[in-house]
LODRENTI-509147 format. One line per field, with one value per residue: x, y, z of N, C-alpha, C in turn. Coordinates in Angstrom, 1 decimal, decimal comma. Example, Ala and Ser with C-alpha at 12.3 -4.5 7.8 and 13.67 -1.06 7.14 Angstrom:
# LODRENTI-509147
n.east = 13,2/12,8
n.north = -5,7/-2,2
n.up = 7,8/7,1
ca.east = 12,3/13,7
ca.north = -4,5/-1,1
ca.up = 7,8/7,1
c.east = 13,2/12,9
c.north = -3,3/0,0
c.up = 7,8/7,9
# end
This chain:
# LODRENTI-509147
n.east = 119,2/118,3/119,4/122,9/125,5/128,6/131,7/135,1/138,9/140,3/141,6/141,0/138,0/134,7/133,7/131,4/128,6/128,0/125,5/124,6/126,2/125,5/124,0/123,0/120,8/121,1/119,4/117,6/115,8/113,8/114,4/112,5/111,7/114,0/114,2/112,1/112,8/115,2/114,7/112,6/114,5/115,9/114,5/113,4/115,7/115,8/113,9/112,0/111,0/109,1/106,7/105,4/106,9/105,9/105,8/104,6/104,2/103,4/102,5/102,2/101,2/101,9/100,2/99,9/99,3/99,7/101,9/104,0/104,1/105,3/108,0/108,6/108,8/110,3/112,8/113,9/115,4/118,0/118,8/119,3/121,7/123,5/122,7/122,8/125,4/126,8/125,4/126,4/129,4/129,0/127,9/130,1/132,0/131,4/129,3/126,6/124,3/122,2/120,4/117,4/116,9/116,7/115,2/113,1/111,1/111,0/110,0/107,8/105,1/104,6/103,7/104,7/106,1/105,9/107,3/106,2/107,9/106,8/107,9/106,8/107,0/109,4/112,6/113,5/115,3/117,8/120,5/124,0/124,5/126,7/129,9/131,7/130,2/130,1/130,9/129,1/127,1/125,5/125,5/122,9/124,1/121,7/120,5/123,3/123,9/122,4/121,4/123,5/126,0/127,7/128,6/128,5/127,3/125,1/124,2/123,0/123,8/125,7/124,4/122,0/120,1/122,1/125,3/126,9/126,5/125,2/122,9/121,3/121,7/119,5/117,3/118,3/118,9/116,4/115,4/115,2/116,4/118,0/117,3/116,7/114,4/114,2/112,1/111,6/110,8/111,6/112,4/114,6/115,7/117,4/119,9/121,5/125,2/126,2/123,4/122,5/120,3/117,8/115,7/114,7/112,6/111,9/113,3/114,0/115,6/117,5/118,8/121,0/122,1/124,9/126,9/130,3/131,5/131,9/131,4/131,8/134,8/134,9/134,9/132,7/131,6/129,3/127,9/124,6/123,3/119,5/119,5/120,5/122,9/125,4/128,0/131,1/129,1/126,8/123,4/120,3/116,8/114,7/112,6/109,6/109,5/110,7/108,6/107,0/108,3/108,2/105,4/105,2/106,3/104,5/104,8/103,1/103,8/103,8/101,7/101,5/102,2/104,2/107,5/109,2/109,7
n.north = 84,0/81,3/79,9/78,6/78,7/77,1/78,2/78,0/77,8/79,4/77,6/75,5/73,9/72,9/72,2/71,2/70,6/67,4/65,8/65,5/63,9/61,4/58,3/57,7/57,3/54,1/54,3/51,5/52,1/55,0/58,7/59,5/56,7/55,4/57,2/57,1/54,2/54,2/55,6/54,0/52,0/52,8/53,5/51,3/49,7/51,1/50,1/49,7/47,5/44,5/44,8/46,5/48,5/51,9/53,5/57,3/59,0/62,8/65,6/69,3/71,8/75,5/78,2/82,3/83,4/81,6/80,6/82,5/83,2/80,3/80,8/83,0/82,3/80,4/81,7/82,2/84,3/84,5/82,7/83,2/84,4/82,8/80,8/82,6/83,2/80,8/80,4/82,5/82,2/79,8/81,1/83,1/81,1/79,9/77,8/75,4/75,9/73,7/75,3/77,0/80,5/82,2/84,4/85,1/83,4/85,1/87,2/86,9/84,6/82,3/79,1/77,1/73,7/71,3/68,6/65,8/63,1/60,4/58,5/55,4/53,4/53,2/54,0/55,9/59,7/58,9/58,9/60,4/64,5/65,6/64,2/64,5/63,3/60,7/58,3/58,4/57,4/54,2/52,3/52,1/55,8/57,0/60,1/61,3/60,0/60,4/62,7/64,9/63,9/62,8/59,8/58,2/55,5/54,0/51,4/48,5/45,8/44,1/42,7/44,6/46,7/48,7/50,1/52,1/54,8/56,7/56,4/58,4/61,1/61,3/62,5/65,4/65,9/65,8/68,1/71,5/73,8/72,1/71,4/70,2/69,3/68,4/66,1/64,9/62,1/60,4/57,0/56,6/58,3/61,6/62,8/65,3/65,9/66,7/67,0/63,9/63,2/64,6/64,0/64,2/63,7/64,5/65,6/68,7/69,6/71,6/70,6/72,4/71,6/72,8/73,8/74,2/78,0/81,5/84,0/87,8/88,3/86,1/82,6/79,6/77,0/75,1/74,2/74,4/75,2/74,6/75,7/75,9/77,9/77,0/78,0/76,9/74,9/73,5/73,2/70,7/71,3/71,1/69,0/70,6/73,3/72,1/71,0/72,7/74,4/72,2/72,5/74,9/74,7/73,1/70,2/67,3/65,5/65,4/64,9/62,0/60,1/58,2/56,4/58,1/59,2
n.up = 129,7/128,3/125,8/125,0/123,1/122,7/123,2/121,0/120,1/117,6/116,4/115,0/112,7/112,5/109,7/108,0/108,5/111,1/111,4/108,7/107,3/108,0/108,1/105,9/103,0/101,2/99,5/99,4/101,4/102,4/103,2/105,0/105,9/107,4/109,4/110,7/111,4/112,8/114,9/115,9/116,9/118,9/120,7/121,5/122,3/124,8/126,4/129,6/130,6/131,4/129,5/126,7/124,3/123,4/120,8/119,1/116,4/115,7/113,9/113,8/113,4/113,5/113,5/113,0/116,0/117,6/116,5/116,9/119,8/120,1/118,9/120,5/123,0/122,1/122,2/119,3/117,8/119,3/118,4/115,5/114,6/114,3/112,9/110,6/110,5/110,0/106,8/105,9/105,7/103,7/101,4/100,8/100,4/97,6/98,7/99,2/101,3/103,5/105,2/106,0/105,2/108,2/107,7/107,2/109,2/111,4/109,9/108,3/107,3/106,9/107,9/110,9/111,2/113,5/114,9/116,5/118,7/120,9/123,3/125,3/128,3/128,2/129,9/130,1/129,7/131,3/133,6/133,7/133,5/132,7/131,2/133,8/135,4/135,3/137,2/139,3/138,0/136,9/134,1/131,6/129,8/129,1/128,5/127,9/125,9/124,2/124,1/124,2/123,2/120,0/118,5/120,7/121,9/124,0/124,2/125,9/125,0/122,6/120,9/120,3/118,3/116,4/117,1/117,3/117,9/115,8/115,2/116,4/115,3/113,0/114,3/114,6/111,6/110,3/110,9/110,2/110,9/112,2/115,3/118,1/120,7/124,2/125,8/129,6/131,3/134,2/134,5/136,5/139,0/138,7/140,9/142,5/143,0/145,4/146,5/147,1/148,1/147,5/144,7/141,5/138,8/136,0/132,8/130,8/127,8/125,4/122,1/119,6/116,7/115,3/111,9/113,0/113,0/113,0/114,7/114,3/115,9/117,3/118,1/117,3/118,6/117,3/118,2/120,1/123,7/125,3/128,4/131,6/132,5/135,2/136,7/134,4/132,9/131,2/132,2/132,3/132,4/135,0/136,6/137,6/136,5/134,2/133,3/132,6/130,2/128,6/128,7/127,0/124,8/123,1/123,6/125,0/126,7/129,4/130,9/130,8/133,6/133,4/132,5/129,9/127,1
ca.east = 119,2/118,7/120,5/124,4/126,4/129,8/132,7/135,8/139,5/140,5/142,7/140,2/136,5/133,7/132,6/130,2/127,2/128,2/124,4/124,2/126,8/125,2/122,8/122,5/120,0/121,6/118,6/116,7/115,0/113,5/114,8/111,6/112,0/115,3/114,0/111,0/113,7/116,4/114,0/111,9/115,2/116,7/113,0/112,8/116,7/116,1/112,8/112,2/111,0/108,6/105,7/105,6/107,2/104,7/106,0/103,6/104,6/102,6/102,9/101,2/101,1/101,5/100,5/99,7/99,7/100,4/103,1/104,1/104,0/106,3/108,9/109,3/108,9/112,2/114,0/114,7/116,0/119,1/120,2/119,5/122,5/124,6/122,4/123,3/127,0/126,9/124,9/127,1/130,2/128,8/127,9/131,6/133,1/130,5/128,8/125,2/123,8/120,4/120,1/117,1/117,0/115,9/114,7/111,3/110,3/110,8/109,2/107,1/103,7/105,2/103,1/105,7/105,5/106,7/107,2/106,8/107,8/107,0/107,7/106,6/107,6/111,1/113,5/113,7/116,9/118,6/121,7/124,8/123,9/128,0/130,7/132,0/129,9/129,9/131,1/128,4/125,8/125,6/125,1/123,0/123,8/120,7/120,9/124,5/124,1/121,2/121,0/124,7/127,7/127,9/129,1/128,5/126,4/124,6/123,2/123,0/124,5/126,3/123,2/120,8/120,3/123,3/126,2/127,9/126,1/125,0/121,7/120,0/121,6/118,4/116,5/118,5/118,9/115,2/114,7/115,3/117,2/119,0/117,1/115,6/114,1/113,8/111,5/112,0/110,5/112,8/112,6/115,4/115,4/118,6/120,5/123,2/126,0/125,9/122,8/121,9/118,7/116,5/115,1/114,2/112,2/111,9/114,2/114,0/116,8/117,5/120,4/121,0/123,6/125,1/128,6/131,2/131,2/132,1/130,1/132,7/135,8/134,1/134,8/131,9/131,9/128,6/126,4/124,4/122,3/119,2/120,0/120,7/124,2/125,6/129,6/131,4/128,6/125,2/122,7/119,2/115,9/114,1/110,5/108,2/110,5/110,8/107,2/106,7/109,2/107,2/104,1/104,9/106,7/103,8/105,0/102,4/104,1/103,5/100,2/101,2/103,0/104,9/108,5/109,1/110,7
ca.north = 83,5/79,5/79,3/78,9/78,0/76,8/79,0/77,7/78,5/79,6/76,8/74,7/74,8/71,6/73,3/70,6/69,5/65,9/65,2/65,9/62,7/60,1/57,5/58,0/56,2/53,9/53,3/50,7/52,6/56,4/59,2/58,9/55,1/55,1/58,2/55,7/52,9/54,7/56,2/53,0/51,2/53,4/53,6/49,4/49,6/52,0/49,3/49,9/46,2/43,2/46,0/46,8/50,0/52,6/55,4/57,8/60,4/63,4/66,2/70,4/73,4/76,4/79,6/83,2/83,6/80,5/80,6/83,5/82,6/79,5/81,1/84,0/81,3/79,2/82,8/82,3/85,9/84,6/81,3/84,3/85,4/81,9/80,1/83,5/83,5/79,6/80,7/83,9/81,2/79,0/82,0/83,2/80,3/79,0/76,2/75,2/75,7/73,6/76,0/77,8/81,8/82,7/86,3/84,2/82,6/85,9/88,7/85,9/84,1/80,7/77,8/76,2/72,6/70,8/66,8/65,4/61,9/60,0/57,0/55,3/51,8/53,4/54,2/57,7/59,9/58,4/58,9/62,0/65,2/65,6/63,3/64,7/63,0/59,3/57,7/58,4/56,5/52,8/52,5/52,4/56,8/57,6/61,4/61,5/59,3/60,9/64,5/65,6/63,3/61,5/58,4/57,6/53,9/53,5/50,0/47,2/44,4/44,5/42,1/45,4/47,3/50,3/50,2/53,3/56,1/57,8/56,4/59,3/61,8/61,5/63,6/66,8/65,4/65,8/69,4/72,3/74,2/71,0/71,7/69,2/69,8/67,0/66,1/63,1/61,5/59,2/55,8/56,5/60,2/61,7/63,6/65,9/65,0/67,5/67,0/62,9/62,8/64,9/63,1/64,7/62,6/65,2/66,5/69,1/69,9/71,2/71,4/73,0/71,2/74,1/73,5/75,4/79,4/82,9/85,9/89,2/87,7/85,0/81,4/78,8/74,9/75,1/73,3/75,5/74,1/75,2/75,0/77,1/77,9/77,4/77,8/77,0/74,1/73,9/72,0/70,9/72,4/69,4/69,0/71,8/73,9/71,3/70,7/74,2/74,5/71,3/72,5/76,0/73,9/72,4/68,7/67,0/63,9/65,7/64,2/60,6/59,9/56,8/56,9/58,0/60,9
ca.up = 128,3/128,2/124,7/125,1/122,3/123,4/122,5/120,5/119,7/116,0/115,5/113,8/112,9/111,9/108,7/107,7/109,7/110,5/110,8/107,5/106,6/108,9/108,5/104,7/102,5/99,8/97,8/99,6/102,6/102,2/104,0/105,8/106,4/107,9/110,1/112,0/112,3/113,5/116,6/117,0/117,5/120,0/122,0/121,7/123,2/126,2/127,0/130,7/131,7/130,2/129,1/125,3/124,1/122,4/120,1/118,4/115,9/115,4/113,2/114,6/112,5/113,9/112,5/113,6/117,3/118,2/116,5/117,5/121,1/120,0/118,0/121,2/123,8/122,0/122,1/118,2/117,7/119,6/116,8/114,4/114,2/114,1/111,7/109,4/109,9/108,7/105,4/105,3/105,3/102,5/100,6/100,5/99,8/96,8/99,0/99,7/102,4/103,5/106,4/105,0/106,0/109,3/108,6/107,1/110,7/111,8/109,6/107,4/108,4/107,1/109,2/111,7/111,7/114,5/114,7/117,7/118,8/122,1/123,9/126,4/128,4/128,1/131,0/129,7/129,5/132,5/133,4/134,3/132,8/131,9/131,7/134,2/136,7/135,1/138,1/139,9/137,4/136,1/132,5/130,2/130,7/128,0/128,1/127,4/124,3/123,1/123,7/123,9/122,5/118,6/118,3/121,9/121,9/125,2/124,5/126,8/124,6/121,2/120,0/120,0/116,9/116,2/117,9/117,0/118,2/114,9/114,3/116,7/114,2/112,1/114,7/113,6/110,1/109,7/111,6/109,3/111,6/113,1/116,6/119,0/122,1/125,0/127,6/129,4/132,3/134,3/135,3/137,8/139,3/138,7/141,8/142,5/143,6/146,7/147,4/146,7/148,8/146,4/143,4/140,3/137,7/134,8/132,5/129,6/127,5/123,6/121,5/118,6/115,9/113,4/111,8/113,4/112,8/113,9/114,6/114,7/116,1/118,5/117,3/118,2/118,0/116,7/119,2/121,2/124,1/125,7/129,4/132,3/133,0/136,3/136,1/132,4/132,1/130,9/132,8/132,3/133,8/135,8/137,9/137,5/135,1/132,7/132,7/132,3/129,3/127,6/127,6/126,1/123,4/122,8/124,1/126,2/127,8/131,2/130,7/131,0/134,1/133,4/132,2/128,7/125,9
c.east = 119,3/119,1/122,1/125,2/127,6/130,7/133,5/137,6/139,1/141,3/142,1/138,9/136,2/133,3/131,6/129,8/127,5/127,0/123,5/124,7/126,2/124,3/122,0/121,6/120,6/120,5/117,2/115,3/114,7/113,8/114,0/111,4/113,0/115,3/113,2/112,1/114,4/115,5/113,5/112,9/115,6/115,2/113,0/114,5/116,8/114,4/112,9/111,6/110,2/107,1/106,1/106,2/106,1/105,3/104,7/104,6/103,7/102,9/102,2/102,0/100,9/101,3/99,5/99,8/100,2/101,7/104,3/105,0/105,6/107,7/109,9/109,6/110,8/113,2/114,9/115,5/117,6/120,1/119,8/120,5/123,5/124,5/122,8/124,6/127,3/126,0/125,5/128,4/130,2/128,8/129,1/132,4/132,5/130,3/127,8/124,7/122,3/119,7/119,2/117,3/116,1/115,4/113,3/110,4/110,2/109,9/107,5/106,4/103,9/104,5/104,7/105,2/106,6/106,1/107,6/106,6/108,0/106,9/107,3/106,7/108,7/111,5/113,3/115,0/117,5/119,9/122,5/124,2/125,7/128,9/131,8/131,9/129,4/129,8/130,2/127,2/125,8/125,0/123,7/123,0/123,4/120,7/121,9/124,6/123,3/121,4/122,6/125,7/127,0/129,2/129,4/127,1/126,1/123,7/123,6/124,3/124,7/124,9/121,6/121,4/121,3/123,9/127,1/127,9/125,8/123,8/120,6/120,2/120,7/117,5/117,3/118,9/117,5/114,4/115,9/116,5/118,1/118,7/116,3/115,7/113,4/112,9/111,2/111,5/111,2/112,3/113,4/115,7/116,9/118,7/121,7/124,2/126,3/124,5/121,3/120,7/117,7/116,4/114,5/114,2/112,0/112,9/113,9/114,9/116,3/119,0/120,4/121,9/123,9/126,9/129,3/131,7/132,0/131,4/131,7/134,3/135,7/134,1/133,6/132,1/131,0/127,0/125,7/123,0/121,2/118,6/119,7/122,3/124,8/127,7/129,7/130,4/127,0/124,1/121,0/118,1/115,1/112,6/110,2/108,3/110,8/109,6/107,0/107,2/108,5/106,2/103,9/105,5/105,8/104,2/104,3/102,6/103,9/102,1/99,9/102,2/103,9/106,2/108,7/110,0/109,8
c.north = 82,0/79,3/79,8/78,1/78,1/77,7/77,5/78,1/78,9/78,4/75,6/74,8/73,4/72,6/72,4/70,0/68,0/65,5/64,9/65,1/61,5/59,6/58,1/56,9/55,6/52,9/52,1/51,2/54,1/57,0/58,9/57,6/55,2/56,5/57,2/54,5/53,1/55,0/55,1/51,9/51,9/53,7/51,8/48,9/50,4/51,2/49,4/48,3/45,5/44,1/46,5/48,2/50,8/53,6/56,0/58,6/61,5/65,0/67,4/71,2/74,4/77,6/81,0/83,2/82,4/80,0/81,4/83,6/81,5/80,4/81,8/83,3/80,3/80,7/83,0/83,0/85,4/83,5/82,0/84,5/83,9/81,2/81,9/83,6/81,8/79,7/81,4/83,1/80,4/79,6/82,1/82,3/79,4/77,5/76,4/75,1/75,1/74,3/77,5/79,7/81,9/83,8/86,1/83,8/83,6/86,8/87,9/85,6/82,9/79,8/77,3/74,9/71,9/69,1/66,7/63,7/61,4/58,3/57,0/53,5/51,9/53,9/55,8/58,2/60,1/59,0/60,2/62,9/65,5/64,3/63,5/63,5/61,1/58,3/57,5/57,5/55,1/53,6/51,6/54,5/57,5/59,2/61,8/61,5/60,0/62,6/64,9/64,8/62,8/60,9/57,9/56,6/53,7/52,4/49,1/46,8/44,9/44,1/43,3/46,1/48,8/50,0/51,1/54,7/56,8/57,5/57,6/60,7/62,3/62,7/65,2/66,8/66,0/67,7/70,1/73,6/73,6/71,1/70,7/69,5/68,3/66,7/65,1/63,0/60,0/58,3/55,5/57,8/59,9/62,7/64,0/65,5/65,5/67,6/65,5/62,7/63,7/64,2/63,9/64,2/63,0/66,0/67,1/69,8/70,2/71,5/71,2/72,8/71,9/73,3/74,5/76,8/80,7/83,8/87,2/88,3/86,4/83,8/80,6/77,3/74,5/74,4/74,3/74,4/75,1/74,7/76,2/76,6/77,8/76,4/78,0/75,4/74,3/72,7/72,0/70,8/70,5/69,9/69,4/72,6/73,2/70,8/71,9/74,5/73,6/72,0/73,9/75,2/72,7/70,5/67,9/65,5/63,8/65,1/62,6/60,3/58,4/57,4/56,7/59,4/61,3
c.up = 128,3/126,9/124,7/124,3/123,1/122,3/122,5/120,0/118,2/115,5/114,8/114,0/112,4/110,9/108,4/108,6/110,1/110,7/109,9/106,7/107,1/108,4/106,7/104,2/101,1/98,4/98,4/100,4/101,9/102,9/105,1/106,9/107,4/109,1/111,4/112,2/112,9/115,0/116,9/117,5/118,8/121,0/122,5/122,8/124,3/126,6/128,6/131,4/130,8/129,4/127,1/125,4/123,0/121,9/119,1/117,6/115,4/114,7/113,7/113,8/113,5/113,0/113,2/114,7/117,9/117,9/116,7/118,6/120,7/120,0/119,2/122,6/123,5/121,8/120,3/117,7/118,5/118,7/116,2/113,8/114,1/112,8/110,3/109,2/109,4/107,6/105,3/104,9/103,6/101,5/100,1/99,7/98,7/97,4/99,2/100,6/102,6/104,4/106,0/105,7/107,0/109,3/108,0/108,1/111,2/111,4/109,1/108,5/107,7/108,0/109,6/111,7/112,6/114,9/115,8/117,6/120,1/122,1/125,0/126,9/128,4/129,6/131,3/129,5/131,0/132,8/133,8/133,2/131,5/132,0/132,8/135,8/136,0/136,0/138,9/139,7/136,9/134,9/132,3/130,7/128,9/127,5/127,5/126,0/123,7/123,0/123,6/123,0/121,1/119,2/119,6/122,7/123,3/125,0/125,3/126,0/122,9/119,9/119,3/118,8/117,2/117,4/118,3/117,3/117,0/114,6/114,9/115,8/113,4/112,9/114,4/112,6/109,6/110,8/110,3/109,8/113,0/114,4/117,1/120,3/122,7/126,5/127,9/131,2/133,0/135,2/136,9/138,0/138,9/140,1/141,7/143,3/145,7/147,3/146,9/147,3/147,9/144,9/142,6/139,3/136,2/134,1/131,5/129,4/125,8/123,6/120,2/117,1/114,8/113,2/112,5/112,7/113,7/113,9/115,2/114,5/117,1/117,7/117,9/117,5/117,0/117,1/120,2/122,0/124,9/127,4/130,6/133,0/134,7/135,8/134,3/132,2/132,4/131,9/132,3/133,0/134,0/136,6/137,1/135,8/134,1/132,0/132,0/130,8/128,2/127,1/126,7/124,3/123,0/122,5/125,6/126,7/129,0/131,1/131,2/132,4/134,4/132,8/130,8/128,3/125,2
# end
């Protein structure tokens, strides 16, 4: 099963989304707006050398089999049941949830649309996979910042735009079920620590940001990642397997071989 939400005690819970406080708009910018600046700053500060940076953004409908295919491909049937016990939550306690119902993507013929955004001229998502293994990497450690931690700033210099780690927020701000999936081509391979002579230049990773929840008696944090387990941590698929994983998620960066997200 490559989705693993992290378990949790009971002695406290995140009830609200915090990607859902961040990176608000007060009027000048459009949600929209402040969506393209926030990404093309964080692609223009992970610049891989004197080469321009390119982002595109592209928008794909799916519908009927192909979406199909998607939906059973991302295993959805298994954030089924989380994204319902945070609406079952809100319900209870008179709050709103923007978490629309999942049992539409499933039974429903709803078009899927799916926003993709790439760079390229960038480094890619560099860097340890946990912080576990920091020591091992110089900074800037791009994966870290981006796909796993808030409020964790991997810029160079204070002079680059955002300092605080919250402007990548907006990427599950603007997904409907707070999910982003990553595929990232690296400037500098990453290796294990056991075995530093192999080089692996690709990485794909998702993760899934819900508020914190329970299903039964089972507390969860609310982050679930989509990974493959080895031990109590999650790691992400690399080479072949991460290509493989792109192109069913209809993400064709395996196309360009230079380093990019």
């Amino acid at each position: 099963m490559p989705w693993h939400f992290t378990f949790t005690d009971n002695d406290s819970r995140t009830i609200t989304d915090p990607t859902a406080l961040t990176v608000q708009s007060r009027g000048e910018l459009s949600p929209l707006q402040i969506f393209v600046r926030e990404v093309l700053q964080n692609s223009l500060d992970n610049r891989s050398g004197s080469n321009p940076v390119r982002v595109t953004f592209r928008m794909e409908v799916l519908r009927g089999t192909e979406r199909e295919l998607f939906l059973n491909s991302l295993q959805f049937d298994h954030i089924v049941p989380h994204i319902q016990a945070v609406r079952q939550y809100a319900y209870e306690n008179r709050r709103d949830s923007d978490l629309p119902d999942p049992a539409q993507w499933l039974t429903g013929g709803a078009p899927l649309r799916l926003l993709c955004v790439e760079d390229y001229g960038t480094r890619g998502l560099i860097g340890p996979e946990h912080s576990l293994e920091v020591h091992r990497f110089p900074k800037p450690h791009c994966f870290l910042g981006l796909c796993r931690n808030i409020g964790d700033s991997q810029k160079a210099s204070d002079a680059m735009g955002g300092i605080y780690g919250l402007g990548k927020t907006v990427l599950w701000k603007h997904s409907q079920f707070r999910l982003v999936l990553f595929h990232s081509r690296l400037q500098i391979p990453y290796t294990f620590e056991n075995d530093p002579y192999t080089q692996h230049g690709v990485r794909f990773f998702g993760h899934i940001r819900l508020p914190g929840h329970h299903i039964g008696r089972q507390s969860y944090r609310g982050s679930g990642f989509w990974g493959t387990s080895k031990g109590d941590l999650i790691w992400f698929y690399l080479d072949s397997a991460a290509d493989d994983w792109a192109s069913l998620f209809h993400i064709p960066h395996g196309t360009e071989r230079q380093s990019g997200t």
